[in-house]
C-alpha positions as CSV (number, residue, x, y, z in Angstrom):
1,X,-27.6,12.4,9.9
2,X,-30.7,12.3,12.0
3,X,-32.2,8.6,12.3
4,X,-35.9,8.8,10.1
5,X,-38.4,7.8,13.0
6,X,-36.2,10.4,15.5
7,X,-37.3,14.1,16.4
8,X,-34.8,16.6,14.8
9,X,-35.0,18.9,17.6
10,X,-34.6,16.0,20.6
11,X,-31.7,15.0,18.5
12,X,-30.1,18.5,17.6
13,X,-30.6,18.9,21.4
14,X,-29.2,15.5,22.9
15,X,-26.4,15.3,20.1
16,X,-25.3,19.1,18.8
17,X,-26.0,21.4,21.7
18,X,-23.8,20.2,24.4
19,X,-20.6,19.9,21.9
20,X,-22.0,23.8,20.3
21,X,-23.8,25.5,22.2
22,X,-24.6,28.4,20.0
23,X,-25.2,25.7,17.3
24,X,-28.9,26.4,15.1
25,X,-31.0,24.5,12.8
26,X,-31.7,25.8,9.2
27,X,-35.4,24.7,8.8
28,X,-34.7,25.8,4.9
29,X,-32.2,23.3,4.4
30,X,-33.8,20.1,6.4
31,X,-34.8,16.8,4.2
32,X,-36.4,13.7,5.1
33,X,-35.0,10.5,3.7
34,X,-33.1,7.8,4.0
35,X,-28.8,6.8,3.0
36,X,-28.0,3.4,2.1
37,X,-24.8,2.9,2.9
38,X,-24.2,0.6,0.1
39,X,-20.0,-0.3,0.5
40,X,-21.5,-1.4,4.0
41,X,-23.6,-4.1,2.9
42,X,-21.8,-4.9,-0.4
43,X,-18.6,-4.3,-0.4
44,X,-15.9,-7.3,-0.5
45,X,-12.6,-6.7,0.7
46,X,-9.7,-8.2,-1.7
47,X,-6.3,-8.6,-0.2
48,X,-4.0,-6.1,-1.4
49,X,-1.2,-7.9,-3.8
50,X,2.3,-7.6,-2.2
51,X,4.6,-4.7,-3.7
52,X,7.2,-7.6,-5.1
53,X,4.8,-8.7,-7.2
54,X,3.5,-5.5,-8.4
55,X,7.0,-4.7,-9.1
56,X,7.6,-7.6,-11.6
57,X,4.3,-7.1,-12.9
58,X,5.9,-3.4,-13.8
59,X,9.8,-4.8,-14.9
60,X,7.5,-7.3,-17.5
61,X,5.9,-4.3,-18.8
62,X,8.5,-2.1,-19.2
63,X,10.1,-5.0,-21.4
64,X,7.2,-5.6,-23.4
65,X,7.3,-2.0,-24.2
66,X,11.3,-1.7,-25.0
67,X,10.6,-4.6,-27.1
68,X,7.9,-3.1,-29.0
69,X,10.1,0.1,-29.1
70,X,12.9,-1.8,-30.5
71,X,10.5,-3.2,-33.3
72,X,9.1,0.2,-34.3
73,X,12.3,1.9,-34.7
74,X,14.1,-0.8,-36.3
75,X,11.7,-1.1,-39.4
């Protein structure tokens, strides 16, 4: 991504060219515009919960559901 107030070409030639030299630029396919990088600016990073507790989150589960089962079946 080329920076808006930037030449393409100074860029293509400062950035691309010496990494590609046979590298082109397909004037068809060029835009101008801007990205927001929104997880940038608003993201919030929550703590992942530790697998223990994820894991007795999933037994409780499991025996809600066999209870449930046992209910069902048994009517």
């Amino acid at each position: 991504m080329v920076p808006l107030k930037e030449d393409i070409h100074e860029y293509f030639r400062r950035e691309v060219l010496p990494f590609v030299a046979d590298a082109w630029i397909d004037e068809s396919k060029t835009k101008i515009g801007y990205e927001i990088p929104f997880t940038r600016y608003f993201y919030k990073f929550t703590p992942l919960r530790h697998s223990s507790v994820i894991m007795e989150e999933i037994k409780a589960l499991e025996e809600r559901i066999r209870t449930r089962l046992v209910e069902v079946f048994s009517e």
